[in-house]
Biopython code that builds the backbone (N, CA, C, O; Angstrom):
import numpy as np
from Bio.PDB.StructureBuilder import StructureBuilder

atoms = [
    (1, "UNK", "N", (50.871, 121.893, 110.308)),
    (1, "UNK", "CA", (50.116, 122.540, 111.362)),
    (1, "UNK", "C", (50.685, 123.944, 111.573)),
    (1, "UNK", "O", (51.713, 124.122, 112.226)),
    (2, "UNK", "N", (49.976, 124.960, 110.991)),
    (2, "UNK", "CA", (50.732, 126.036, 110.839)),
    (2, "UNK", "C", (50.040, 126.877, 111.951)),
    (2, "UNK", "O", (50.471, 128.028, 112.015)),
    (3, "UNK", "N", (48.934, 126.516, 112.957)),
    (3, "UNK", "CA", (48.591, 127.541, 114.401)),
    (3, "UNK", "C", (50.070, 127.232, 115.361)),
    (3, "UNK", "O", (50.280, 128.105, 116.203)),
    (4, "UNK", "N", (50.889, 126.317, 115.321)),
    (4, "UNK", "CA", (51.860, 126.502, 116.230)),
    (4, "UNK", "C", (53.194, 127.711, 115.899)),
    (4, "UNK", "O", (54.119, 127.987, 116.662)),
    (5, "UNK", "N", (52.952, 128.229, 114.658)),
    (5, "UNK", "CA", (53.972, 129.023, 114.117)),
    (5, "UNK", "C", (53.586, 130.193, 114.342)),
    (5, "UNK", "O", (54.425, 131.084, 114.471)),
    (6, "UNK", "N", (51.899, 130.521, 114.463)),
    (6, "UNK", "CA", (51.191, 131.689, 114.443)),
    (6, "UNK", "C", (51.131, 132.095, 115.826)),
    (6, "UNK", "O", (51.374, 133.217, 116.269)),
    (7, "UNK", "N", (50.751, 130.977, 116.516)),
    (7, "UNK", "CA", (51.024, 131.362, 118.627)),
    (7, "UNK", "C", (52.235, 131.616, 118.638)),
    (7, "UNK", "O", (52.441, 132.637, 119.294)),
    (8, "UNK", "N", (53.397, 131.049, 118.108)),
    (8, "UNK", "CA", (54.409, 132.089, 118.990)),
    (8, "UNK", "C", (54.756, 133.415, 118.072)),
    (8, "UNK", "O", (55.290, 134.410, 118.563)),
    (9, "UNK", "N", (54.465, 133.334, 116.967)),
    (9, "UNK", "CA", (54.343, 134.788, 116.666)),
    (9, "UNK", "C", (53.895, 135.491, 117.665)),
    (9, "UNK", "O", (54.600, 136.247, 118.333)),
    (10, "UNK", "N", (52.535, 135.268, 117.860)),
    (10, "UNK", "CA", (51.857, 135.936, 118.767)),
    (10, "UNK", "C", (52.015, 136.253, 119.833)),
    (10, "UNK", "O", (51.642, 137.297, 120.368)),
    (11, "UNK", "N", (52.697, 135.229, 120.354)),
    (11, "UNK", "CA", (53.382, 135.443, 122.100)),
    (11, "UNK", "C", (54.877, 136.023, 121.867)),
    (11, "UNK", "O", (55.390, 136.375, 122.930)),
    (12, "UNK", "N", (55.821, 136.234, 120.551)),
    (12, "UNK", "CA", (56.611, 136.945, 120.872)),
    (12, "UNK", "C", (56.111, 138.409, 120.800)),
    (12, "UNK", "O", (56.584, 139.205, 121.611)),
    (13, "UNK", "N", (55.087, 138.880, 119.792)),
    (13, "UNK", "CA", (54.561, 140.472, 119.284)),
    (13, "UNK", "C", (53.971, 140.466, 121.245)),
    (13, "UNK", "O", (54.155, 141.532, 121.832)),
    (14, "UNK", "N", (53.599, 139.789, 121.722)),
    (14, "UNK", "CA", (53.111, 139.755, 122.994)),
    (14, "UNK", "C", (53.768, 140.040, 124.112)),
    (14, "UNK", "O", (53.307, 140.604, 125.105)),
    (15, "UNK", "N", (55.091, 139.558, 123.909)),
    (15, "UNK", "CA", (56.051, 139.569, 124.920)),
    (15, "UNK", "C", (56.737, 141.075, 124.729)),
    (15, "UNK", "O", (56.685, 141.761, 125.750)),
    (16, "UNK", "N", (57.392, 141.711, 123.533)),
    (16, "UNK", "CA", (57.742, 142.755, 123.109)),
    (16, "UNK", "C", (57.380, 143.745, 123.520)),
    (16, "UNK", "O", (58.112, 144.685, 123.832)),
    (17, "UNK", "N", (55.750, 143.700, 123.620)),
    (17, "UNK", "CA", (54.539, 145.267, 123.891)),
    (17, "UNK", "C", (54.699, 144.661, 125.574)),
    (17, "UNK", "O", (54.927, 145.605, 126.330)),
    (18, "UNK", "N", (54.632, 143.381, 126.262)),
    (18, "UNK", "CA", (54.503, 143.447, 127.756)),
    (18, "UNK", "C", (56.061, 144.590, 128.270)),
    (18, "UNK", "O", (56.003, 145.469, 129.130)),
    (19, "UNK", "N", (57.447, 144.178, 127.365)),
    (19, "UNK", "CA", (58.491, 144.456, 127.873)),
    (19, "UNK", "C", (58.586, 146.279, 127.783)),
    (19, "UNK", "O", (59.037, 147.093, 128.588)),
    (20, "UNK", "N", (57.900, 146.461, 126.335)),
    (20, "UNK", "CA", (57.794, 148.024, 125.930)),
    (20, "UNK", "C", (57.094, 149.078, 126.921)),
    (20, "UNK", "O", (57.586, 150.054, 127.488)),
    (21, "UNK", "N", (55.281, 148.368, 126.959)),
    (21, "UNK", "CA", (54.727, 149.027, 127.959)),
    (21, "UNK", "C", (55.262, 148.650, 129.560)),
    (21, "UNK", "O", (54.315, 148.764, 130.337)),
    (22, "UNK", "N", (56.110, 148.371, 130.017)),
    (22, "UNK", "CA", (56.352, 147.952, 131.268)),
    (22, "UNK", "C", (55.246, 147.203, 131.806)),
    (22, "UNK", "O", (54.767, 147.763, 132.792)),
    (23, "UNK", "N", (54.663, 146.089, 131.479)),
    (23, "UNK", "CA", (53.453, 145.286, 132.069)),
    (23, "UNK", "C", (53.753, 144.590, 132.901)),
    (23, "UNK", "O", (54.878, 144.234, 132.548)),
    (24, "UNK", "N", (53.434, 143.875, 134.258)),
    (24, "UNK", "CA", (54.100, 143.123, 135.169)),
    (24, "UNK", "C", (53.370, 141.401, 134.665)),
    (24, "UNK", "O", (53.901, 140.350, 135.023)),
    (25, "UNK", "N", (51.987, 141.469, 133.720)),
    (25, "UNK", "CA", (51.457, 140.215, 133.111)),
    (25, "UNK", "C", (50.809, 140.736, 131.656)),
    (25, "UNK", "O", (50.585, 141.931, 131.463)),
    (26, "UNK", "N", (50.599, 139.948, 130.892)),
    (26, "UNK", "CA", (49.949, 139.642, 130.015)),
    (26, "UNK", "C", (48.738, 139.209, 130.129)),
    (26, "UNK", "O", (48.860, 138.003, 130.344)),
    (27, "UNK", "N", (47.300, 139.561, 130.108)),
    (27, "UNK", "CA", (45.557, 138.754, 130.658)),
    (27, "UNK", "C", (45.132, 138.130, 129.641)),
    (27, "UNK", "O", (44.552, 137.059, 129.825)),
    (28, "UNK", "N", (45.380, 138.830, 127.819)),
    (28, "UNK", "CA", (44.754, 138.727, 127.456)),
    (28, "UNK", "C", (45.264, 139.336, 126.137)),
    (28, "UNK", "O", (45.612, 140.516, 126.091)),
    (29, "UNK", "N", (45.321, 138.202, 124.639)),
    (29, "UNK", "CA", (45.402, 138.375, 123.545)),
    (29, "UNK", "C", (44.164, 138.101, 122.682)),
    (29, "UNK", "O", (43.841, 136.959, 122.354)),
    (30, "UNK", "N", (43.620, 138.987, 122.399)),
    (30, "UNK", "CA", (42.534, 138.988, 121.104)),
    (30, "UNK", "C", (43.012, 139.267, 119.904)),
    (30, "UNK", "O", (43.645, 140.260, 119.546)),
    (31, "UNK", "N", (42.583, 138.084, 119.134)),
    (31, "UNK", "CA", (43.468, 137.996, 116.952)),
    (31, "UNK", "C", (41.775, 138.028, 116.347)),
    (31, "UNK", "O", (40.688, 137.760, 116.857)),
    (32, "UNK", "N", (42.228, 138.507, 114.994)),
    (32, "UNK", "CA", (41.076, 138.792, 114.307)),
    (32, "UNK", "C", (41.162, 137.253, 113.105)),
    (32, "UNK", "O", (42.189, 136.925, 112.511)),
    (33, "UNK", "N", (40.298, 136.787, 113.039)),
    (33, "UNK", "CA", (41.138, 135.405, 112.084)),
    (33, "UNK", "C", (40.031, 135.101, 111.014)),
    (33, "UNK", "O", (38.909, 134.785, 111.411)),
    (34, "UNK", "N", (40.394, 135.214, 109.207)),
    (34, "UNK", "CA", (39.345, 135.237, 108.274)),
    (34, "UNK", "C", (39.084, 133.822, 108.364)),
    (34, "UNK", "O", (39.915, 132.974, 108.690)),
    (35, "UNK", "N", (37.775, 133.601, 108.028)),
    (35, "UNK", "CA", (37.823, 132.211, 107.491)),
    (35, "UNK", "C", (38.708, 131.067, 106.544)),
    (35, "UNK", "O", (38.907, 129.852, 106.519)),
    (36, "UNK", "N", (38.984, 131.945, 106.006)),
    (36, "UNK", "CA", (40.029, 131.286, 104.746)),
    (36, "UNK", "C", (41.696, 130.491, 104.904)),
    (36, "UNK", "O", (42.476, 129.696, 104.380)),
    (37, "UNK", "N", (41.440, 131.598, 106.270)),
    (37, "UNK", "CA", (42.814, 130.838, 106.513)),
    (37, "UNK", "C", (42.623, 129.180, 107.194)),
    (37, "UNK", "O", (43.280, 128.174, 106.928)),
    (38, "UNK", "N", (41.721, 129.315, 107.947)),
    (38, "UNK", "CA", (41.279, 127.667, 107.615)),
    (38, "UNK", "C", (42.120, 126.949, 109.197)),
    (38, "UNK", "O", (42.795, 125.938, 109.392)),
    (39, "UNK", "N", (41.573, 128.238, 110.206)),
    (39, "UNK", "CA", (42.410, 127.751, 111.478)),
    (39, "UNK", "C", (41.578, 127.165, 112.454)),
    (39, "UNK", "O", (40.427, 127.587, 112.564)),
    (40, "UNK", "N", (41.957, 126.319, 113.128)),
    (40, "UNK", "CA", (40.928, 125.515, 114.079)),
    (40, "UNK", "C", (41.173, 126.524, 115.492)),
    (40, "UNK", "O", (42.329, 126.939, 115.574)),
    (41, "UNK", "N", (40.447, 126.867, 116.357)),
    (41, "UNK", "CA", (40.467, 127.678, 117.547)),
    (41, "UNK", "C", (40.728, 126.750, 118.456)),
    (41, "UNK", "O", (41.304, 127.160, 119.465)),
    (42, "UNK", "N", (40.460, 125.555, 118.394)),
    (42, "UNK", "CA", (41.165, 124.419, 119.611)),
    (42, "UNK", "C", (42.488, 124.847, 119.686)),
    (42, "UNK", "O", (43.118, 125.506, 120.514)),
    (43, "UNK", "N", (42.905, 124.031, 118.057)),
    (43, "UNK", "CA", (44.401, 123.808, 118.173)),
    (43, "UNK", "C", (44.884, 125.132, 118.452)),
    (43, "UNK", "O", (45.875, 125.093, 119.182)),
    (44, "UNK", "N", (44.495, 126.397, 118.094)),
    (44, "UNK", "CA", (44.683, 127.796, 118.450)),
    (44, "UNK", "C", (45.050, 127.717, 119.946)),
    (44, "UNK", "O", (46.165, 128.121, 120.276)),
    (45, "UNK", "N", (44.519, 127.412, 120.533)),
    (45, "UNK", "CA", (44.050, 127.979, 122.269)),
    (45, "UNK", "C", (45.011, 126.742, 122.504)),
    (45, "UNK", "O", (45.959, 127.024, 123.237)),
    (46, "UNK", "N", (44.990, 125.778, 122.168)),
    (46, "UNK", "CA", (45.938, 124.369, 123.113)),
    (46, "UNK", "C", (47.558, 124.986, 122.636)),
    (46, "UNK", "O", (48.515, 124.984, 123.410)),
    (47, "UNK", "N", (47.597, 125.367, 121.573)),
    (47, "UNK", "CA", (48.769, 125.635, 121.530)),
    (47, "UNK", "C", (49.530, 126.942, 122.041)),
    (47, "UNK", "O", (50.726, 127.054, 122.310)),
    (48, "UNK", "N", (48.524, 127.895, 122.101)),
    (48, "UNK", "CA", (49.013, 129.072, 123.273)),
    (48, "UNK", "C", (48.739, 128.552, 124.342)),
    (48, "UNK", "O", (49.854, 128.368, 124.828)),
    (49, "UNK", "N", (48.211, 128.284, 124.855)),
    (49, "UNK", "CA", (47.972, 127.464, 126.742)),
    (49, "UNK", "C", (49.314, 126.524, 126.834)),
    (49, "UNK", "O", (49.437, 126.138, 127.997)),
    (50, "UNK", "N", (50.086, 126.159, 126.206)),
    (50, "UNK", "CA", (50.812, 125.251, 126.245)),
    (50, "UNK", "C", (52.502, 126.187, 125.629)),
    (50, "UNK", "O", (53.463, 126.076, 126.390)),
    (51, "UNK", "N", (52.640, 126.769, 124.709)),
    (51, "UNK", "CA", (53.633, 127.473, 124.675)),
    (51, "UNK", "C", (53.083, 128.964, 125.643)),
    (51, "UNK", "O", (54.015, 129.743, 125.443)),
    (52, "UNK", "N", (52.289, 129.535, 126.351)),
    (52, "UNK", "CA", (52.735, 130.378, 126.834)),
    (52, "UNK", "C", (53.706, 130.291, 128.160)),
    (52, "UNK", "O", (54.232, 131.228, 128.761)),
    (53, "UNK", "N", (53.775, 129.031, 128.404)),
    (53, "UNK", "CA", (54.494, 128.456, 129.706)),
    (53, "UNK", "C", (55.813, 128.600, 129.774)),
    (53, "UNK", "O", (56.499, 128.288, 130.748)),
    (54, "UNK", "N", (56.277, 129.159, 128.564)),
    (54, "UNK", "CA", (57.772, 129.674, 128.132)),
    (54, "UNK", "C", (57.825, 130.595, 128.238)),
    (54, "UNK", "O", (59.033, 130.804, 128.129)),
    (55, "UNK", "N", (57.114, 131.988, 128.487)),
    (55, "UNK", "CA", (57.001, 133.179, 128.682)),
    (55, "UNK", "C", (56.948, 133.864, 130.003)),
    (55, "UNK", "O", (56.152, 133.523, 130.877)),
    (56, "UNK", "N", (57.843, 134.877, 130.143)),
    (56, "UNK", "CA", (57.575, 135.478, 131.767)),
    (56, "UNK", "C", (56.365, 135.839, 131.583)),
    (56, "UNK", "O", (56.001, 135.848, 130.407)),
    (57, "UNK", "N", (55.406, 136.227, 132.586)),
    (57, "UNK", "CA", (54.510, 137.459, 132.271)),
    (57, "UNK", "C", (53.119, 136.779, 131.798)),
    (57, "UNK", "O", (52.112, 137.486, 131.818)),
    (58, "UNK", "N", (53.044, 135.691, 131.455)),
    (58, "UNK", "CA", (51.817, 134.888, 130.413)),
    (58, "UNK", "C", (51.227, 133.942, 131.393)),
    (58, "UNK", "O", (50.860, 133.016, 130.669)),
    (59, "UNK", "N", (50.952, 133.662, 132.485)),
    (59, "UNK", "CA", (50.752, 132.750, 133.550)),
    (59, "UNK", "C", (48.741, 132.600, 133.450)),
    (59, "UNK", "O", (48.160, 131.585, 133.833)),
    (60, "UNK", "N", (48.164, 133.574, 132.990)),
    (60, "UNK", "CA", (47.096, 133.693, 133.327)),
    (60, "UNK", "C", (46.345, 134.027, 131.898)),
    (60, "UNK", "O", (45.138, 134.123, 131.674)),
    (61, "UNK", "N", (47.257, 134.144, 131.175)),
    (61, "UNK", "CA", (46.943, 134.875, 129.875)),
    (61, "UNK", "C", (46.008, 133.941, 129.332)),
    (61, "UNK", "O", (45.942, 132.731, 129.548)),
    (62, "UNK", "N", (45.014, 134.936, 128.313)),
    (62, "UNK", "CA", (43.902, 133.733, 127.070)),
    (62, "UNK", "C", (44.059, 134.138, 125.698)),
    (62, "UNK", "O", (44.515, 135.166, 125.198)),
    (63, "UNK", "N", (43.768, 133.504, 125.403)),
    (63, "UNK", "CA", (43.959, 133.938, 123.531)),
    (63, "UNK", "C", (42.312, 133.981, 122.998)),
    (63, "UNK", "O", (41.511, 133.094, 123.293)),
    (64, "UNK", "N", (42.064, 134.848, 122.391)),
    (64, "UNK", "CA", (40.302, 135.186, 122.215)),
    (64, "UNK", "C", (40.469, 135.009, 120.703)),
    (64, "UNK", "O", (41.589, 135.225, 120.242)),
    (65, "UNK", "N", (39.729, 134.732, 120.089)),
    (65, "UNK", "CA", (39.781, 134.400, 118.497)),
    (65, "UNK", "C", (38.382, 135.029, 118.305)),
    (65, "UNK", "O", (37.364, 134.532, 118.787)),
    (66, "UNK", "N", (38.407, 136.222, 117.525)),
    (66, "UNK", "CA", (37.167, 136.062, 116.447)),
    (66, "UNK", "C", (37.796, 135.776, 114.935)),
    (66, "UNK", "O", (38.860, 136.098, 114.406)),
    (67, "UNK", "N", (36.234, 134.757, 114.330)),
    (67, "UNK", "CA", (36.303, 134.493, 113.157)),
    (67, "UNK", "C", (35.337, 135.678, 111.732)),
    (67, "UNK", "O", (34.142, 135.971, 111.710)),
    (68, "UNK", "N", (36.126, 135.971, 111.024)),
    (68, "UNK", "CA", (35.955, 136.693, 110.159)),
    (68, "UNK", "C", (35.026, 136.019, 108.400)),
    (68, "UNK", "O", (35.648, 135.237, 107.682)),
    (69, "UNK", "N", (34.168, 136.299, 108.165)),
    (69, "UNK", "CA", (33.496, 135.996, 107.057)),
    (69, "UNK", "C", (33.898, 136.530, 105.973)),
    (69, "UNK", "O", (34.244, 137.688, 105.741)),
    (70, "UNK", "N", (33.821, 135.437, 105.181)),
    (70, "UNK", "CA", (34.052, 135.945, 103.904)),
    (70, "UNK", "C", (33.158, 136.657, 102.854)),
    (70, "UNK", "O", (32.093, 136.217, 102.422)),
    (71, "UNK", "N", (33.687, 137.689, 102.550)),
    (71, "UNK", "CA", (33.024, 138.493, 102.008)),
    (71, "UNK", "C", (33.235, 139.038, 100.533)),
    (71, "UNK", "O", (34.451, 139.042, 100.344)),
    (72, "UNK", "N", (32.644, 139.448, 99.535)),
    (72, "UNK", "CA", (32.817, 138.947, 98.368)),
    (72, "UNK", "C", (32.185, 140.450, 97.424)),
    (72, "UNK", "O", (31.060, 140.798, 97.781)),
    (73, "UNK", "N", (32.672, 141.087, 96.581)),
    (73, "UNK", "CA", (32.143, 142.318, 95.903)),
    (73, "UNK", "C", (32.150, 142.049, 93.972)),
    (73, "UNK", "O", (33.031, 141.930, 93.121)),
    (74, "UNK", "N", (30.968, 142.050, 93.975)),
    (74, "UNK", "CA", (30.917, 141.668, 92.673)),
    (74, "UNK", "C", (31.371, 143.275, 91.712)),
    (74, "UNK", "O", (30.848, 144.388, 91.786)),
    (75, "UNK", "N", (32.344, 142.866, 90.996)),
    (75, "UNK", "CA", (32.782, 144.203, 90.057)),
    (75, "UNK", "C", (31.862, 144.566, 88.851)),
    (75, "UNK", "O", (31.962, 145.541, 88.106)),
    (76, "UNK", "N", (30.945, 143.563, 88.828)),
    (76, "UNK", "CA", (30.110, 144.223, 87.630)),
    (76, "UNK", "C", (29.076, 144.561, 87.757)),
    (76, "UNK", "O", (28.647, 145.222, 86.812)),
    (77, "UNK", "N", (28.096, 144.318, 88.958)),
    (77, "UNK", "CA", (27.117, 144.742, 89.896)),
    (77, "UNK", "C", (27.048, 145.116, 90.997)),
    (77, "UNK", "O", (25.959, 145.289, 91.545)),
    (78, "UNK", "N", (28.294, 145.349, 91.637)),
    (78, "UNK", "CA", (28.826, 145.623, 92.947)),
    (78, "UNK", "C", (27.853, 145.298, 93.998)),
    (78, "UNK", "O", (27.536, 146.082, 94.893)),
    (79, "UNK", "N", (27.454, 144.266, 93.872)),
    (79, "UNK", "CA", (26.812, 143.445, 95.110)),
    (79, "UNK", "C", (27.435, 142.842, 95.863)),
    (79, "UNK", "O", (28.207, 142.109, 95.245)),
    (80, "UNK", "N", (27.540, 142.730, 97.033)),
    (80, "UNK", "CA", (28.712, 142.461, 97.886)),
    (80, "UNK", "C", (27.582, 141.056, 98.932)),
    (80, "UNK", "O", (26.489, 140.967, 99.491)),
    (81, "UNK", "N", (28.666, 140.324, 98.671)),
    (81, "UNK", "CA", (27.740, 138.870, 99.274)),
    (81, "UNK", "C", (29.038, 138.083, 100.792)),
    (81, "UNK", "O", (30.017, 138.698, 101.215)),
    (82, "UNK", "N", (28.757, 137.188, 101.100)),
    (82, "UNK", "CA", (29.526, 136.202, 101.573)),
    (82, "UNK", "C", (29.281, 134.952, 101.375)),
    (82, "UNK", "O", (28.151, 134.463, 101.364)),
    (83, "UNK", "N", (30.602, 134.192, 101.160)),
    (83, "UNK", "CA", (30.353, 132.670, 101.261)),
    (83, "UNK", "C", (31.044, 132.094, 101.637)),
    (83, "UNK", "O", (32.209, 132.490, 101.617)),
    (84, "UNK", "N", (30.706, 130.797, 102.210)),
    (84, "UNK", "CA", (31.373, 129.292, 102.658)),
    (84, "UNK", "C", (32.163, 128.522, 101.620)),
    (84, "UNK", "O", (32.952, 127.643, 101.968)),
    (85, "UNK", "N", (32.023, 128.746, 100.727)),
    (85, "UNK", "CA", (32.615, 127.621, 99.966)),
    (85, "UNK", "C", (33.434, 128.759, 98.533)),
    (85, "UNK", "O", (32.972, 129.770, 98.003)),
    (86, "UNK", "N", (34.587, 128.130, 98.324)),
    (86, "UNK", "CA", (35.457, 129.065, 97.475)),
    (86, "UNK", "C", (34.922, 129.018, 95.854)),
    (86, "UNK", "O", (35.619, 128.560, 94.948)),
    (87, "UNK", "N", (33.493, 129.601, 95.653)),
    (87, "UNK", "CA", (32.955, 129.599, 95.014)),
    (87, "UNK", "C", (32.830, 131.119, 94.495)),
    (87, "UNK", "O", (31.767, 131.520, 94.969)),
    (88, "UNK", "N", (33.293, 131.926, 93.904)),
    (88, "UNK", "CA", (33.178, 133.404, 93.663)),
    (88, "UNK", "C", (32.103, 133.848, 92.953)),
    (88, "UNK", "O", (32.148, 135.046, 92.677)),
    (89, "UNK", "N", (30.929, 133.100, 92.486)),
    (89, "UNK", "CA", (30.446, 133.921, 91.226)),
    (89, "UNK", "C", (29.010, 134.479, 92.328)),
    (89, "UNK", "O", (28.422, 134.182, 93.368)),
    (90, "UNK", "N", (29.018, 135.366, 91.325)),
    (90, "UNK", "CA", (27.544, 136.508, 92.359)),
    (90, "UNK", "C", (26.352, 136.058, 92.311)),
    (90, "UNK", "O", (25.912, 135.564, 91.273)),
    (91, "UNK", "N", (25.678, 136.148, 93.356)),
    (91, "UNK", "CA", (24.629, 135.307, 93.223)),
    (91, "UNK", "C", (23.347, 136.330, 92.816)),
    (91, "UNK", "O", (22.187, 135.965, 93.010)),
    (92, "UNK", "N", (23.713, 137.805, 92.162)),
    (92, "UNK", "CA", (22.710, 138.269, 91.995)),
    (92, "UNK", "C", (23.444, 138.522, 89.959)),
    (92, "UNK", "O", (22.691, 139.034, 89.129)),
    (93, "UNK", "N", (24.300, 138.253, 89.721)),
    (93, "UNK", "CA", (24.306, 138.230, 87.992)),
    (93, "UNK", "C", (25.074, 137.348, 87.464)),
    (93, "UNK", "O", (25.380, 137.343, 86.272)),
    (94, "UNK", "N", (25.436, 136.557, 88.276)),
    (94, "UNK", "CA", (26.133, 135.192, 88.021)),
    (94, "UNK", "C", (27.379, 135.431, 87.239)),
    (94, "UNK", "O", (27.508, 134.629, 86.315)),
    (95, "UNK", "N", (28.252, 136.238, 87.344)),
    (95, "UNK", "CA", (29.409, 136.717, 86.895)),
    (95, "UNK", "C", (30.403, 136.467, 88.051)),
    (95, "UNK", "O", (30.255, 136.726, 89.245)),
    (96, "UNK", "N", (31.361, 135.951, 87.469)),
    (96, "UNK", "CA", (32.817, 135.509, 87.751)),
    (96, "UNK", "C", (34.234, 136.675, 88.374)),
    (96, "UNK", "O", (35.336, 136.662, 88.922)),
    (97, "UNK", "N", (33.302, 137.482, 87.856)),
    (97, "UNK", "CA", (34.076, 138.622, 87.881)),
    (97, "UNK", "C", (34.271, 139.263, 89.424)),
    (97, "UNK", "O", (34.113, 140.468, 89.614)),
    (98, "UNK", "N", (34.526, 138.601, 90.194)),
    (98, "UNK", "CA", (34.396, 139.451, 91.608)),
    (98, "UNK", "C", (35.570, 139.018, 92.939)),
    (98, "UNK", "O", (36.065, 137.906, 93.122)),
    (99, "UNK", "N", (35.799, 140.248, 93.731)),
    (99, "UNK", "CA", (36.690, 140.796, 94.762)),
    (99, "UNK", "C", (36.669, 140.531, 95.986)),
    (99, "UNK", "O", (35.902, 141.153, 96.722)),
    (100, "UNK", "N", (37.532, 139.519, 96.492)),
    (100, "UNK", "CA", (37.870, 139.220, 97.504)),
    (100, "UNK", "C", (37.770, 140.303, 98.661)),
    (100, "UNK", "O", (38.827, 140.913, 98.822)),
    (101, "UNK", "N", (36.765, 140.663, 99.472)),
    (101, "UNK", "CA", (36.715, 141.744, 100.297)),
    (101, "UNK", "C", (37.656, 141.553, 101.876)),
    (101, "UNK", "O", (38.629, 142.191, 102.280)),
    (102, "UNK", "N", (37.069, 140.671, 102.363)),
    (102, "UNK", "CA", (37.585, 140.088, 103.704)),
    (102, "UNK", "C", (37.177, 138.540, 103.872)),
    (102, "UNK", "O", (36.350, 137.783, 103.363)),
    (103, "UNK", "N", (38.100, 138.468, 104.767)),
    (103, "UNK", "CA", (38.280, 136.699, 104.707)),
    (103, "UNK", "C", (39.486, 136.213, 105.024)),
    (103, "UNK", "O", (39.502, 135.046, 105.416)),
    (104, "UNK", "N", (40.834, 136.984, 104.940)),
    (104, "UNK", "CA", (42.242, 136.273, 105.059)),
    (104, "UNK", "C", (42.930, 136.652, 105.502)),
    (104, "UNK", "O", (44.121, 136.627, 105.190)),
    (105, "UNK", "N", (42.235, 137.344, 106.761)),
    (105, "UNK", "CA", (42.780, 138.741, 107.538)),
    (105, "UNK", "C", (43.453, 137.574, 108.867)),
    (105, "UNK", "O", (42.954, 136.484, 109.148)),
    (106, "UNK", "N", (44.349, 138.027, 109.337)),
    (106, "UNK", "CA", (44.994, 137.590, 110.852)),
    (106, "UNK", "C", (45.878, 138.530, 111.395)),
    (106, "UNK", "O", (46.965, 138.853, 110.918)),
    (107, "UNK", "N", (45.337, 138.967, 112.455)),
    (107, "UNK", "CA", (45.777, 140.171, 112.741)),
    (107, "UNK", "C", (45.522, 140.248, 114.616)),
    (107, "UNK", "O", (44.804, 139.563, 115.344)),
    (108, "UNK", "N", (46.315, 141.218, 114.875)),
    (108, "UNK", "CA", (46.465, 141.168, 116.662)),
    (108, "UNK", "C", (44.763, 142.462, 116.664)),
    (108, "UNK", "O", (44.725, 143.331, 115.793)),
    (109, "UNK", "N", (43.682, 142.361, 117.623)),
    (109, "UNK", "CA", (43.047, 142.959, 117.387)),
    (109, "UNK", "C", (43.586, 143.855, 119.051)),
    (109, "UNK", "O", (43.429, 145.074, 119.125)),
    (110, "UNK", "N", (44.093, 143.194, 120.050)),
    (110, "UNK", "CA", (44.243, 144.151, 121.506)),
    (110, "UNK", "C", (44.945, 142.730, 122.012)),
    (110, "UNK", "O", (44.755, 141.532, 121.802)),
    (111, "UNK", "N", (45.925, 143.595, 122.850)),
    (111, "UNK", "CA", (46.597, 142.769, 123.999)),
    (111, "UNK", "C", (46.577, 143.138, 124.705)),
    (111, "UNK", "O", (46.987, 144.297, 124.662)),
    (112, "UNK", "N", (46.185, 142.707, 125.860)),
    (112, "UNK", "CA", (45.205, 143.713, 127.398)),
    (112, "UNK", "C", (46.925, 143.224, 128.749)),
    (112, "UNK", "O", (47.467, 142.127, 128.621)),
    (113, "UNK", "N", (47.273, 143.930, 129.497)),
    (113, "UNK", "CA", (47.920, 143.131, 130.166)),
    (113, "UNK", "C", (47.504, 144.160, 131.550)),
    (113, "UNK", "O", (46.592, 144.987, 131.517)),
    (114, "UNK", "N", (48.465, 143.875, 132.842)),
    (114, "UNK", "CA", (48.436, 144.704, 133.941)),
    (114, "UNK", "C", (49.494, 145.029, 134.577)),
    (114, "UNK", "O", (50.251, 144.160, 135.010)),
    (115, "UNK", "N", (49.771, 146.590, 134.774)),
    (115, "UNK", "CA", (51.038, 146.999, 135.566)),
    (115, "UNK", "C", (51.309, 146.618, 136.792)),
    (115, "UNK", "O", (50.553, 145.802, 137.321)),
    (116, "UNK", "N", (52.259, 147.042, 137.391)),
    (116, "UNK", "CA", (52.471, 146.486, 139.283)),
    (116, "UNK", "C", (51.858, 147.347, 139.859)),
    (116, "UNK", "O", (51.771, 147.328, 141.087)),
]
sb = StructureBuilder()
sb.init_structure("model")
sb.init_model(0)
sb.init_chain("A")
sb.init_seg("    ")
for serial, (resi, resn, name, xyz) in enumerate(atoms, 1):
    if name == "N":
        sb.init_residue(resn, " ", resi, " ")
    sb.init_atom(name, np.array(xyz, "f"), 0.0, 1.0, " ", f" {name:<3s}", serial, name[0])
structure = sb.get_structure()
């Protein structure tokens, strides 16, 4: 279960920017998350709601998840598609040949907090 390793990443990169910017709370973490990585947003959210309770500053805080599509660039027709299933070939020349565009991205997109 690798979302419990990724929330406290998140709540320490969280805690760091509350202590840096002088924030008196934390409201609000938004992550950008590809499909591929293959993360459930429950276990996401239960497991920050539940470790942020270790944190000064996190009392009220949410964790916002958008999910990212996978997206796909064919190198020999440069048709750029998306799909569900880890299936790469293009669906406009049926070639094998093609580039992982986005999809496996996880990334902090804003951490919103509030001064005193």
């Amino acid at each position: 279960m690798h979302e419990g390793a990724i929330v406290h990443s998140l709540l320490e990169i969280a805690k760091d920017i509350r202590i840096k910017e002088d924030l008196k709370e934390i409201t609000e973490v938004k992550i950008i998350v590809g499909k591929f990585h293959q993360i459930v947003e429950e276990v996401m959210i239960a497991n920050f709601d539940f470790m942020k309770t270790e944190y000064d500053g996190f009392d009220n805080a949410v964790l916002i998840m958008t999910e990212k599509n996978v997206s796909v660039i064919c190198e020999d027709c440069q048709h750029e598609f998306t799909i569900d299933e880890p299936i790469f070939m293009c669906p406009e020349c049926d070639s094998f040949n093609t580039e992982l565009i986005s999809g496996k991205e996880l990334y902090i997109e804003t951490i919103e907090g509030l001064r005193d």
